[in-house]
N, C-alpha and C positions, 0 to 999 in steps of 0.2 A: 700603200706603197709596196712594191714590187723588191722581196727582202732575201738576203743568203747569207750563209757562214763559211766562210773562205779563208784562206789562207795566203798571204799574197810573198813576193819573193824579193831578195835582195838584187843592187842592180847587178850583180857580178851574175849570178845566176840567169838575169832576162838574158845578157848579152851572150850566154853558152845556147837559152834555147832561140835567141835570133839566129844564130849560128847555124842549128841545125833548121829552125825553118826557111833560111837557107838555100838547102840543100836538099828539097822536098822538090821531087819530082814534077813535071809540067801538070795542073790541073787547071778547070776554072771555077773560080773561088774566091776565099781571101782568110787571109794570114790574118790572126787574132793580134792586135796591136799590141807591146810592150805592156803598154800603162795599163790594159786589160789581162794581161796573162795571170790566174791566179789558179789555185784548186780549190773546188766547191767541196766543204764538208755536207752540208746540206741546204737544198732550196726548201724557203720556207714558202714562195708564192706572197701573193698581196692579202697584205695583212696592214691593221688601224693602228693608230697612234698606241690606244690602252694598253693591247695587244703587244706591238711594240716594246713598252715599257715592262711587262710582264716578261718578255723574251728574255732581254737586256738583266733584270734582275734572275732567271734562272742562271743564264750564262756567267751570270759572276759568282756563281757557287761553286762553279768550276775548277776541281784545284790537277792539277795537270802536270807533270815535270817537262820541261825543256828536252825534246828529243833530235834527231837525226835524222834528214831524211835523203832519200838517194831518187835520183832521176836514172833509170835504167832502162826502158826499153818505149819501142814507139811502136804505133799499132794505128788499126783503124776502125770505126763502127761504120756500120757492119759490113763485111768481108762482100757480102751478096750486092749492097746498093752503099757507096762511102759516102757518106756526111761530113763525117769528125774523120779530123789528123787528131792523134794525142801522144803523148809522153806519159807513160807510169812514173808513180810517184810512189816507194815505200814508206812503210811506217804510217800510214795515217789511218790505220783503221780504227785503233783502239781509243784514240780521239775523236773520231768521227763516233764510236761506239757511245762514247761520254756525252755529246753533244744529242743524241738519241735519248738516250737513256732521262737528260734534264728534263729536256722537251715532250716528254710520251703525255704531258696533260694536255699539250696542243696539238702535237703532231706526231703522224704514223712515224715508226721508224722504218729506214731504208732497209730494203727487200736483199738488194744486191746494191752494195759500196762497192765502185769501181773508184779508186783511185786514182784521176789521170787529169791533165792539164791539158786545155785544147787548145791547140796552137794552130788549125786552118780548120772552116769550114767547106766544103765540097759543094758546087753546084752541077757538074762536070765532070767525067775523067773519060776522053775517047778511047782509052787500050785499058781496060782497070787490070789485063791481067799483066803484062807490060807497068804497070805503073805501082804494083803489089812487089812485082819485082824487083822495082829501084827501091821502092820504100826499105825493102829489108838489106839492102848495100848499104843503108846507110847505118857507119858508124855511133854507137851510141856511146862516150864517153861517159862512163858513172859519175855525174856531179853529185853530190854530199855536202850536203850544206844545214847548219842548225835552222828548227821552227821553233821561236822564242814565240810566239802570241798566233794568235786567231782573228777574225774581227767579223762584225755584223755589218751589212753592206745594203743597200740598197741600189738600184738598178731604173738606170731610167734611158728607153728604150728609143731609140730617134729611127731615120730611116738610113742615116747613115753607119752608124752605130751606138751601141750601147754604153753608156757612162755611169761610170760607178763610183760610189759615194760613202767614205765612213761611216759608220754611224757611231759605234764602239767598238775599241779594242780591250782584246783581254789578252796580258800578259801569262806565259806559264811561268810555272815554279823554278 
């Protein structure tokens, strides 16, 4: 099964970044759904049952304190050819660091942790430089909001879109 470590959001929070997607310049594309909006600590790829189970019991070793995380600026990859709309997200490295460090008997740890929530994918943009320069008018209200847990997700991939599925949450401290 096709598996990640995420971080998913309260609804007060969707409803600020529906808000700003929005307010997201003419492209052709599509807006990442509500019920899908989350930040990826890390993709782990398709991985078995055993496997699986081995994940789940590292990640409950976990001891993590409840922090604060702020939604501050929007941006885009990459500047040359746009794919992803996204939102930064602070505070989530040294979680994301933890979540590496469990896992290094499975998996690489990440190269570069970019911390950001992808709120449109790009197929499109006729003016990218015209459309760089509404992106950045647009106001970003610092949301601030606690991450009390994490969870292990699964992904199951249609041609419409992608559906995501608990598998485990892990509370913090």
């Amino acid at each position: 099964m096709r598996t990640f470590i995420s971080i998913d959001f309260p609804k007060e929070i969707l409803i600020e970044i529906e808000k700003i997607q929005n307010k997201l310049p003419f492209f052709i594309g599509k807006k990442t759904e509500l019920e899908n909006l989350h930040l990826t600590l890390k993709f782990l790829g398709e991985i078995d049952e055993k496997k699986t189970g081995l994940i789940k019991d590292k990640l409950r070793e976990i001891k993590f304190k409840k922090f604060r995380a702020e939604i501050d600026e929007i941006g885009v990859f990459s500047k040359n050819f746009i794919r992803i709309i996204w939102l930064h997200l602070t505070n989530c490295e040294e979680l994301q660091k933890e979540i590496d460090n469990k896992l290094k008997d499975f998996f690489q740890p990440e190269k570069r942790f970019m911390s950001h929530i992808t709120i449109a994918r790009v197929k499109k943009i006729e003016d990218k430089k015209r459309f760089l320069e509404e992106l950045k008018k647009i106001k970003i209200k610092k949301i601030n909001f606690a991450i009390e847990c994490f969870k292990l997700k699964k992904s199951i991939l249609t041609s419409d879109k992608p559906f995501y599925e608990a598998l485990e949450n892990y509370s913090l401290n």
